[in-house]
C-alpha positions as CSV (number, residue, x, y, z in Angstrom):
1,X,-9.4,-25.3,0.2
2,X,-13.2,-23.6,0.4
3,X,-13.5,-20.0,-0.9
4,X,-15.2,-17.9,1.2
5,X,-18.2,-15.6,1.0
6,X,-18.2,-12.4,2.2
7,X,-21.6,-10.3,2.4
8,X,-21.7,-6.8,-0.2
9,X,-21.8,-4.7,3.4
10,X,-18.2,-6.7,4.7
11,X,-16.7,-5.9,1.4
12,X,-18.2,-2.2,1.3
13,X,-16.9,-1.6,4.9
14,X,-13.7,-3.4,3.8
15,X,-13.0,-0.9,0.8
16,X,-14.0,1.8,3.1
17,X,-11.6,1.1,6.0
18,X,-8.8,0.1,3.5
19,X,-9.2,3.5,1.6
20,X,-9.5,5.8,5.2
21,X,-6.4,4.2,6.5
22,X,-2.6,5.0,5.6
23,X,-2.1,1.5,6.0
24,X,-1.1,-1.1,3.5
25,X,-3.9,-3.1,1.9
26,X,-1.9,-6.0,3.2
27,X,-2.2,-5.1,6.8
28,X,-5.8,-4.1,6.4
29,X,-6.8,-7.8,5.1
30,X,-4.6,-9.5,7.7
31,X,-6.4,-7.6,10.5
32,X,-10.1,-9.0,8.8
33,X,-8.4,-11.6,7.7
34,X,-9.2,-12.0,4.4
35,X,-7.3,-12.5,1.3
36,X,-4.9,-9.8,0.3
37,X,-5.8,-10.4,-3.2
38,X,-9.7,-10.5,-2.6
39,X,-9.4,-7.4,-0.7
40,X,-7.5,-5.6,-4.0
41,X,-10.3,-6.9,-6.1
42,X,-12.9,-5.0,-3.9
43,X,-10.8,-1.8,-3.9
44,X,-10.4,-2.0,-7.8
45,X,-14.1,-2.4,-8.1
46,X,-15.2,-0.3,-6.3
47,X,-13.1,2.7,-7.6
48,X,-14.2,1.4,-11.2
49,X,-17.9,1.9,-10.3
């Protein structure tokens, strides 16, 4: 299976939605569908910068 790429401004707005919302990180990368896991990743960077 292919990984996919994802552009910096998907991932910022991805971190950005999942961070607004009250919603699980899980739901949020279902609805974009993207990996849970990748989505985590982005979170966790992007608090660490």
């Amino acid at each position: 299976m292919g990984t996919a790429q994802y552009s910096e401004e998907f991932k910022q707005d991805a971190v950005k939605l999942a961070d607004s919302t009250s919603r699980s990180i899980n739901s949020v990368a279902k609805d974009l569908g993207v990996n849970t896991d990748s989505l985590r990743q982005w979170v966790r960077a992007a608090e660490a910068a």
